[in-house]
ChimeraX commands (.cxc) that place a marker at each C-alpha (Angstrom):
marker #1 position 33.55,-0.61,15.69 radius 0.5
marker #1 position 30.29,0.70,17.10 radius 0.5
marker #1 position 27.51,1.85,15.14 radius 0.5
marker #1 position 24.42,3.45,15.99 radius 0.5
marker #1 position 21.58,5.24,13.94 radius 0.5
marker #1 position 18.97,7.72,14.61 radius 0.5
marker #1 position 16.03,9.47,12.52 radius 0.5
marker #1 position 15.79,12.91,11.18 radius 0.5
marker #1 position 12.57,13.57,9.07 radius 0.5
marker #1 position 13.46,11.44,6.18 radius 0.5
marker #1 position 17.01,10.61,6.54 radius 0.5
marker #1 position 18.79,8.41,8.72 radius 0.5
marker #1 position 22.33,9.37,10.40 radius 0.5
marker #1 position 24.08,6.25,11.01 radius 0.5
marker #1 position 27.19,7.19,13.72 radius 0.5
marker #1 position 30.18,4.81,13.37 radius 0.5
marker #1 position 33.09,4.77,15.85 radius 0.5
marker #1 position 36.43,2.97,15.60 radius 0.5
marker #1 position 37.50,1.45,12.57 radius 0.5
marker #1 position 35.82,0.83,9.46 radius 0.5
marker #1 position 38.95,-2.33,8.00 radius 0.5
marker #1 position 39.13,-5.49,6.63 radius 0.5
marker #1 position 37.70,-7.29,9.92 radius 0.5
marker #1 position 34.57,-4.77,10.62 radius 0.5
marker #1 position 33.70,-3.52,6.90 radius 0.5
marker #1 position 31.58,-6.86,6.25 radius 0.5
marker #1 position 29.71,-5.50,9.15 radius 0.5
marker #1 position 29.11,-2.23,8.74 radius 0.5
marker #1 position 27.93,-3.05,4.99 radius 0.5
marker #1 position 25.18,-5.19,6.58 radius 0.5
marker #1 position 24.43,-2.79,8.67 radius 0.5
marker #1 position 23.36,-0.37,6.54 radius 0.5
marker #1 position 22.32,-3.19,4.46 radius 0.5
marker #1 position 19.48,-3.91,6.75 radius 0.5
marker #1 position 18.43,-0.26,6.87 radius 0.5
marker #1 position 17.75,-0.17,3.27 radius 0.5
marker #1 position 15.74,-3.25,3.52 radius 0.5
marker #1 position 13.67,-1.44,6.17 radius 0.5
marker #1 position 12.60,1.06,3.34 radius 0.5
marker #1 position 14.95,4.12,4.51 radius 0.5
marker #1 position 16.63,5.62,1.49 radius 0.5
marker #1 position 18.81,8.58,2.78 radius 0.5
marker #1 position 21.73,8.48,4.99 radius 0.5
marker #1 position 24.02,10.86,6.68 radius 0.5
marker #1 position 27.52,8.83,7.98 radius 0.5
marker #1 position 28.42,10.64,10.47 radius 0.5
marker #1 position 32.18,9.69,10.84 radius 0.5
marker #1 position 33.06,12.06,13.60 radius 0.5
marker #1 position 33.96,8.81,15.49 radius 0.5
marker #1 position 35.97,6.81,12.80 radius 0.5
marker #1 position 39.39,6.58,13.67 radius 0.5
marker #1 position 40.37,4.63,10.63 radius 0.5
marker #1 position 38.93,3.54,7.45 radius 0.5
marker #1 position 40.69,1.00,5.25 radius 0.5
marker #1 position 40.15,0.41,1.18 radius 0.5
marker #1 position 37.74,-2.92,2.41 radius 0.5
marker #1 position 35.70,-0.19,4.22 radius 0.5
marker #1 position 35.66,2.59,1.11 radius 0.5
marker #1 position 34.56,-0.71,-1.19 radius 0.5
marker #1 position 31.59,-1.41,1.72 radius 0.5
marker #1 position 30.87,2.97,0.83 radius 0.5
marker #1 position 31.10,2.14,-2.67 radius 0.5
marker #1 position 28.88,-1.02,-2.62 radius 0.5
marker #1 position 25.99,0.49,-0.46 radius 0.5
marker #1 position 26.16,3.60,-2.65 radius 0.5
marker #1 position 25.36,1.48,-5.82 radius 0.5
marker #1 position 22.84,0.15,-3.97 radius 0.5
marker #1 position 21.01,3.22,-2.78 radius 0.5
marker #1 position 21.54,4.40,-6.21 radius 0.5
marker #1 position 19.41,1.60,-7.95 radius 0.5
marker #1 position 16.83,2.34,-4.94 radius 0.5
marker #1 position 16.77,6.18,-5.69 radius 0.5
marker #1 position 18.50,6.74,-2.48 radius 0.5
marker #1 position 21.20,9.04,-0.96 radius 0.5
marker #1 position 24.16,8.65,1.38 radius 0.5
marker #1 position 26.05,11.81,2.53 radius 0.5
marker #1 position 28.90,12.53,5.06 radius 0.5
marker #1 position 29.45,14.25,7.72 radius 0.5
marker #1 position 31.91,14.73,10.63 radius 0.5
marker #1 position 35.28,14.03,8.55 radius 0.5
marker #1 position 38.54,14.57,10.37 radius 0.5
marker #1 position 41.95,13.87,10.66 radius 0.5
marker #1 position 43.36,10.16,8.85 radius 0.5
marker #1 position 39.98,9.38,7.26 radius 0.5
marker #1 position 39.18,13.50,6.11 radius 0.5
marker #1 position 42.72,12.56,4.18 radius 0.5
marker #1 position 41.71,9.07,2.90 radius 0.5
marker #1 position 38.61,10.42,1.45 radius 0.5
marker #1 position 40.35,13.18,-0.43 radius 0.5
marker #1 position 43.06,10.95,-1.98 radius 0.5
marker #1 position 40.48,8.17,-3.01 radius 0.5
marker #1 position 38.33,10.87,-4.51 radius 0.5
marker #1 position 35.40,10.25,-2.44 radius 0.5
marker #1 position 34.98,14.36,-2.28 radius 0.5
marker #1 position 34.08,14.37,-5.83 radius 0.5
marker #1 position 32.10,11.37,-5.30 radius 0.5
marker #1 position 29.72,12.03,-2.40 radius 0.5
marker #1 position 28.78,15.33,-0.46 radius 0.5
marker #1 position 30.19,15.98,2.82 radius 0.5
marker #1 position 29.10,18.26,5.33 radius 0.5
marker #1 position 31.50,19.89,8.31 radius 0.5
marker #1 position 28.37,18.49,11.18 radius 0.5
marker #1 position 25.03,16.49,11.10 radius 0.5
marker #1 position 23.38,19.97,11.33 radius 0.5
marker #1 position 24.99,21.61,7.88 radius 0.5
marker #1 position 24.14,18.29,5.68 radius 0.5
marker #1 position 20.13,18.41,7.03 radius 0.5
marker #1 position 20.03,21.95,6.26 radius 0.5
marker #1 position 21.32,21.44,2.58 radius 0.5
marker #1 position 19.62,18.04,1.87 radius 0.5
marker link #1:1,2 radius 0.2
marker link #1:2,3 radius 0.2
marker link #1:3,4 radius 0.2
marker link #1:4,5 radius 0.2
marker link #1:5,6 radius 0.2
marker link #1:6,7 radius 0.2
marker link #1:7,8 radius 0.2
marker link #1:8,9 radius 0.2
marker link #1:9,10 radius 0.2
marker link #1:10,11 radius 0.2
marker link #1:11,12 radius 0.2
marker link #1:12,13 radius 0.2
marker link #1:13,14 radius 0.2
marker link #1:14,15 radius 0.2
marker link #1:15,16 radius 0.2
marker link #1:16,17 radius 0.2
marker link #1:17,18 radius 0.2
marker link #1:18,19 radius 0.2
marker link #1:19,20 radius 0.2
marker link #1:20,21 radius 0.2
marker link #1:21,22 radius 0.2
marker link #1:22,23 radius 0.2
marker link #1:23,24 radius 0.2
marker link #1:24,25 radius 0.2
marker link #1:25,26 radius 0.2
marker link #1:26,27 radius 0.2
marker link #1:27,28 radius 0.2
marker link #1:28,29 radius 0.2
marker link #1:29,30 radius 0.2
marker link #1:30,31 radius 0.2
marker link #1:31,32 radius 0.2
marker link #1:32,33 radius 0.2
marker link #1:33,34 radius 0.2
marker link #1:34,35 radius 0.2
marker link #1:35,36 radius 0.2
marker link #1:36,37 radius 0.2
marker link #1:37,38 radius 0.2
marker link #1:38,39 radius 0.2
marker link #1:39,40 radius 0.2
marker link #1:40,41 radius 0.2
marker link #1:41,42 radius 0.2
marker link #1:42,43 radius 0.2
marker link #1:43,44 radius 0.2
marker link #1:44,45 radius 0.2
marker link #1:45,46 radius 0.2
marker link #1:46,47 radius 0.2
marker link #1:47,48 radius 0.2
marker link #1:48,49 radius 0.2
marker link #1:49,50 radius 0.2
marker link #1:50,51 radius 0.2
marker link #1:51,52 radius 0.2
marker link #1:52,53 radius 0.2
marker link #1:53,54 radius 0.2
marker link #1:54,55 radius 0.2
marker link #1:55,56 radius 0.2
marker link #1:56,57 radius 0.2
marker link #1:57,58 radius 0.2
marker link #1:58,59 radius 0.2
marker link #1:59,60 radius 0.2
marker link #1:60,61 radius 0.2
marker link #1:61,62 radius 0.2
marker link #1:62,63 radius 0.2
marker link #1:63,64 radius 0.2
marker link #1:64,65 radius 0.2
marker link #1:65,66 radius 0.2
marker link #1:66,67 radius 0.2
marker link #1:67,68 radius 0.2
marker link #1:68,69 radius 0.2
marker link #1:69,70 radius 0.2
marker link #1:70,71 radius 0.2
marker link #1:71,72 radius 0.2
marker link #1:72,73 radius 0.2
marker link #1:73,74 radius 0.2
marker link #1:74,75 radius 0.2
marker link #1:75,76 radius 0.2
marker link #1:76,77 radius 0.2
marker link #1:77,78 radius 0.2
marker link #1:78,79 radius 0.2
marker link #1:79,80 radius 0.2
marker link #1:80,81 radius 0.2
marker link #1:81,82 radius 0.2
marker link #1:82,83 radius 0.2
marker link #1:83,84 radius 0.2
marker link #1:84,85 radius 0.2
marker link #1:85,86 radius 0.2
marker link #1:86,87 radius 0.2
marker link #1:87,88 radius 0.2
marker link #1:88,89 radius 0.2
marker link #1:89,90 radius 0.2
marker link #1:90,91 radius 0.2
marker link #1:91,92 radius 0.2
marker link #1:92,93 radius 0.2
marker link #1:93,94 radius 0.2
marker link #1:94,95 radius 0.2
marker link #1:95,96 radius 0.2
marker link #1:96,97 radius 0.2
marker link #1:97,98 radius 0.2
marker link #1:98,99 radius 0.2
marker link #1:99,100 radius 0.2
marker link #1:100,101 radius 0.2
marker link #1:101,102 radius 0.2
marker link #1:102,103 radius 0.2
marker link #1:103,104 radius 0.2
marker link #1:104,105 radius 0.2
marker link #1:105,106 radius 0.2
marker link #1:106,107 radius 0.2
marker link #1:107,108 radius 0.2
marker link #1:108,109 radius 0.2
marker link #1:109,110 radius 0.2
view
């Protein structure tokens, strides 16, 4: 998994390539973990580049949500396709969190 973030007025898009599984979800919650402790409070996952995402990585989605949550924060999606567009929509993450068809779309809506 790679993961990489850049800055967009306020909010943070955090790219994430590969897999998001049992092995690499520890990581990726620290990851954005550390960016909350940093004071930044609104994400966009772009997952454009996930190839996979497991249930360990929708529980690290689930965790860091709470957590933004409690710190008045937001996380958003973008970039869903393919195997993970479908895991999203059978776990109910749809009616969870907003997703957005490109970076672009979810900073003009925010």
């Amino acid at each position: 998994m790679e993961i990489t973030n850049r800055q967009e007025k306020e909010i943070t898009i955090v790219a994430v390539k590969g897999r998001i599984d049992g092995i690499t979800a520890p990581e990726f919650e620290t990851y954005l973990s550390e960016l909350i402790a940093q004071g930044r409070r609104s994400f966009i996952i772009n997952c454009s580049g996930l190839e996979y995402i497991s249930s360990a990585g929708l529980r690290s989605i689930l965790i860091i949500a709470k957590r933004l949550k409690t710190e008045q924060g937001n996380i958003y999606f973008s970039g869903l396709k393919g195997a993970v567009e479908e895991v999203f929509k059978i776990s109910g993450f749809y009616s969870l969190f907003k997703i957005y068809d490109s970076d672009a779309s979810a900073l003009n809506n925010i």
